[in-house]
Backbone bond lengths (Angstrom), bond angles and torsions (degrees), N, CA, C in turn:
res aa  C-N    CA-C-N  psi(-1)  N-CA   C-N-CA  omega(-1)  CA-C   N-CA-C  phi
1 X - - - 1.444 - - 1.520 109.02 -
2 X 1.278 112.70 129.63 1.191 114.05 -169.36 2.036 118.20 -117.64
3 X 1.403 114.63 86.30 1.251 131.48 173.19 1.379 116.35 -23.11
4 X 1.339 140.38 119.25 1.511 122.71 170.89 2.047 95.71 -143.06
5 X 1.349 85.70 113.86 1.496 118.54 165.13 1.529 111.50 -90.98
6 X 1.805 109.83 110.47 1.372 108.95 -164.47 1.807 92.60 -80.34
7 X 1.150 120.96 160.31 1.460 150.21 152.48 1.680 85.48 60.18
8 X 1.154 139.90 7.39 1.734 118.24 144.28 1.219 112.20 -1.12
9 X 1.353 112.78 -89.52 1.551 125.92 -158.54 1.554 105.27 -62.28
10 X 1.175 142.53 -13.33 1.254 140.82 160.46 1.725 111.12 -85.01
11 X 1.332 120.47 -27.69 1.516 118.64 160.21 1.413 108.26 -53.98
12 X 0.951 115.66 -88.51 1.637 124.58 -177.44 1.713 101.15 -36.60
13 X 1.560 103.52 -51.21 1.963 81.59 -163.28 1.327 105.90 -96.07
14 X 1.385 124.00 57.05 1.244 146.07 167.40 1.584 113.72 -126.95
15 X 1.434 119.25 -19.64 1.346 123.06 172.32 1.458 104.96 -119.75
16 X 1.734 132.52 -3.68 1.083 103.77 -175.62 1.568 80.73 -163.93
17 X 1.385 106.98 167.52 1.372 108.69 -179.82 1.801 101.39 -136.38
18 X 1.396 102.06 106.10 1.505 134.30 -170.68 1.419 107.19 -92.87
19 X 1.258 125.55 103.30 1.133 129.41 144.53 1.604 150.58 -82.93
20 X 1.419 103.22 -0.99 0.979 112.69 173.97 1.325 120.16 175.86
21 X 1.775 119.58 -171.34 1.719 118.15 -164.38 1.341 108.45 -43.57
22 X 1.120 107.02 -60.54 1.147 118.42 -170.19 1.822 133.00 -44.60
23 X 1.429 86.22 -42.24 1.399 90.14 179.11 1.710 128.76 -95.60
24 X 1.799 102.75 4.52 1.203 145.87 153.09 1.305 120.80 -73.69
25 X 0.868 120.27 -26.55 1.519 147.84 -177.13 1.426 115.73 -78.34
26 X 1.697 111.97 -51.43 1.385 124.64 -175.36 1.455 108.56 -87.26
27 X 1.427 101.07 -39.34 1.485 100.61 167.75 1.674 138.53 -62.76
28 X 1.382 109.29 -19.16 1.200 130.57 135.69 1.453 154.38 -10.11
29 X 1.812 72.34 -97.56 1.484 94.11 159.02 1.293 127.11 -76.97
30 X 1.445 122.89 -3.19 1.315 116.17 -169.53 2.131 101.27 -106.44
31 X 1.484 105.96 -8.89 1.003 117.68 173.58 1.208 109.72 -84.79
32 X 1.191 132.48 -38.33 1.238 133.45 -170.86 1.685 109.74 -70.85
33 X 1.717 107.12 -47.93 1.259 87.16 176.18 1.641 126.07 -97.53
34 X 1.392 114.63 54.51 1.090 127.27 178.33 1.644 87.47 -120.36
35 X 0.911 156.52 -7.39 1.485 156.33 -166.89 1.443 92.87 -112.23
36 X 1.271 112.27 -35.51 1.739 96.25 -175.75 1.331 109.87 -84.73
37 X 1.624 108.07 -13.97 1.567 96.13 170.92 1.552 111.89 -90.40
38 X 1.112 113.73 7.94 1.850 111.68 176.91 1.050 99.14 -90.30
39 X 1.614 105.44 -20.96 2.026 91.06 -172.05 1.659 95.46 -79.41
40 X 1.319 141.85 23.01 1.407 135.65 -167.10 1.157 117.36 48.77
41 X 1.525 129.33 51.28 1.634 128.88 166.77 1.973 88.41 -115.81
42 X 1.111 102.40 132.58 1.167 118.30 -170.53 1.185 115.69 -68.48
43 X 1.522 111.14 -45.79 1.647 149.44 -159.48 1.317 101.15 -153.97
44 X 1.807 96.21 122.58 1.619 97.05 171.77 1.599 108.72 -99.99
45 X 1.032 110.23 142.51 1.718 107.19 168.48 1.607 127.84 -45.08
46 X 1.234 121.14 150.55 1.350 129.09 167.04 1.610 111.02 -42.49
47 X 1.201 137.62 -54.28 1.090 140.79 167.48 1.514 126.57 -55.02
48 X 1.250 96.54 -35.03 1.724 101.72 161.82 1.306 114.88 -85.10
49 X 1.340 130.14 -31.40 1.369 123.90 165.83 1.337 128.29 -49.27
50 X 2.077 109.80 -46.62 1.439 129.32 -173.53 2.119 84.71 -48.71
51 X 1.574 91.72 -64.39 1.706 101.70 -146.03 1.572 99.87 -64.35
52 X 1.535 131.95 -4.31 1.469 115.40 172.53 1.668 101.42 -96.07
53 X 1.650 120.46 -19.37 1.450 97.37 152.91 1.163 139.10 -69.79
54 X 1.449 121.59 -18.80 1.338 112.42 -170.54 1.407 101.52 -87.95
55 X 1.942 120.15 -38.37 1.363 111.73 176.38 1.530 119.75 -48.02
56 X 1.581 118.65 -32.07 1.358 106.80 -164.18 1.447 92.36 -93.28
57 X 1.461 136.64 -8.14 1.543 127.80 165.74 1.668 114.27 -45.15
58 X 0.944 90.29 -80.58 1.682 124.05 168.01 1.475 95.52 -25.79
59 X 1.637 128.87 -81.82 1.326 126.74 172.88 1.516 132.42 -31.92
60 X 1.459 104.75 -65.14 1.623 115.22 162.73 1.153 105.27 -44.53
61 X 1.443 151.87 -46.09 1.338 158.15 -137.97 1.801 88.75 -78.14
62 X 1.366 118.24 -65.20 1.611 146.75 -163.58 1.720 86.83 -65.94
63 X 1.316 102.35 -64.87 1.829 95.79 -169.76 1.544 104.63 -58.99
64 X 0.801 127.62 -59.36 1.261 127.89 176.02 1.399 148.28 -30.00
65 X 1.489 92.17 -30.65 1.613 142.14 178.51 1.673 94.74 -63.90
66 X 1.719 106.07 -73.25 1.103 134.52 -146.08 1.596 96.78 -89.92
67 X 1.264 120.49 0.03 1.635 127.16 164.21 1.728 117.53 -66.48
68 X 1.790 72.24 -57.83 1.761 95.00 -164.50 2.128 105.67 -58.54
69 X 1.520 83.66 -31.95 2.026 94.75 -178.50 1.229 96.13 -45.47
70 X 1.597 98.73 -79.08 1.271 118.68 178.30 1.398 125.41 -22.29
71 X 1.340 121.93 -57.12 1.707 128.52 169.29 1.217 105.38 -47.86
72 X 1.292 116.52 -61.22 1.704 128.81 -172.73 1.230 101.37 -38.46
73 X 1.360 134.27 -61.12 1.137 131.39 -156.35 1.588 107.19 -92.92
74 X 1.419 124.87 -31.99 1.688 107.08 155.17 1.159 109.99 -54.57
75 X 1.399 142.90 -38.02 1.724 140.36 174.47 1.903 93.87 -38.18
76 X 1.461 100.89 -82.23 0.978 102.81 -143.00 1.431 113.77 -66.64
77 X 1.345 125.70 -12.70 1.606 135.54 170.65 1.480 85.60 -51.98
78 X 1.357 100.94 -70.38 1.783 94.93 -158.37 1.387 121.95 -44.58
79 X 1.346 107.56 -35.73 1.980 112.74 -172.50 1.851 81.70 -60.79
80 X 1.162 126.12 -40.35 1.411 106.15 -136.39 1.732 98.17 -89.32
81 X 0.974 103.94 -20.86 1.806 121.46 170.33 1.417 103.97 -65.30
82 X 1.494 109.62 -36.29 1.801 99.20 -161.41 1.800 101.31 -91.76
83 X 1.396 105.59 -24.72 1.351 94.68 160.67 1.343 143.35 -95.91
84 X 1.512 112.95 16.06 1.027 125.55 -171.94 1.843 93.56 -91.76
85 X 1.458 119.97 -47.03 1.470 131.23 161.59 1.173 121.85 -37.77
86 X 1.270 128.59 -27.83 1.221 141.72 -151.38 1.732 104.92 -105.75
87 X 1.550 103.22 -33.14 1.650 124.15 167.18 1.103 109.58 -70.43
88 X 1.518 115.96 -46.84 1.787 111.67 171.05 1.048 134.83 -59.27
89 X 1.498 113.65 -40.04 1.719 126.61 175.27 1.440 113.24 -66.31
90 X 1.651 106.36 -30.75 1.833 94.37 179.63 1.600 96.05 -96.28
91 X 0.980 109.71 -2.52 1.866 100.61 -174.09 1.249 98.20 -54.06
């Protein structure tokens, strides 16, 4: 089953500019355990800690993935825009 959250990647890269696992990673994890403190657990256990790092590993891994696509293909729009301009001016 495949989850799709429209304009995500424009949420986030509107407040922060993510380049990679890592910084997908922290953002994550640092979200996640701000939700466990809304649910009123003060302190989450070691075991809940291990399993919200590895979930947001795993996650960042996928977002991260789907960043770099994403870049790729604003790259390559642009080359193809700037030479399409470049055909007009000497046309």
């Amino acid at each position: 089953m495949i989850l799709s959250y429209p304009n995500i990647y424009q949420i986030v890269m509107e407040k922060l500019i993510l380049k990679g696992k890592k910084e997908v990673k922290n953002l994550l994890v640092d979200s996640l355990h701000q939700t466990i403190q809304a649910l009123g657990i003060s302190k989450s256990s070691k075991k809940a800690d291990k399993l919200v790092e590895r979930s947001a590993k795993k996650l960042a891994a996928v977002v991260a993935d789907r960043l770099k696509k994403d870049r790729k293909k604003l790259v390559k729009a642009k080359k193809k825009s700037e030479t399409k301009k470049k055909e007009l001016v000497t046309a």
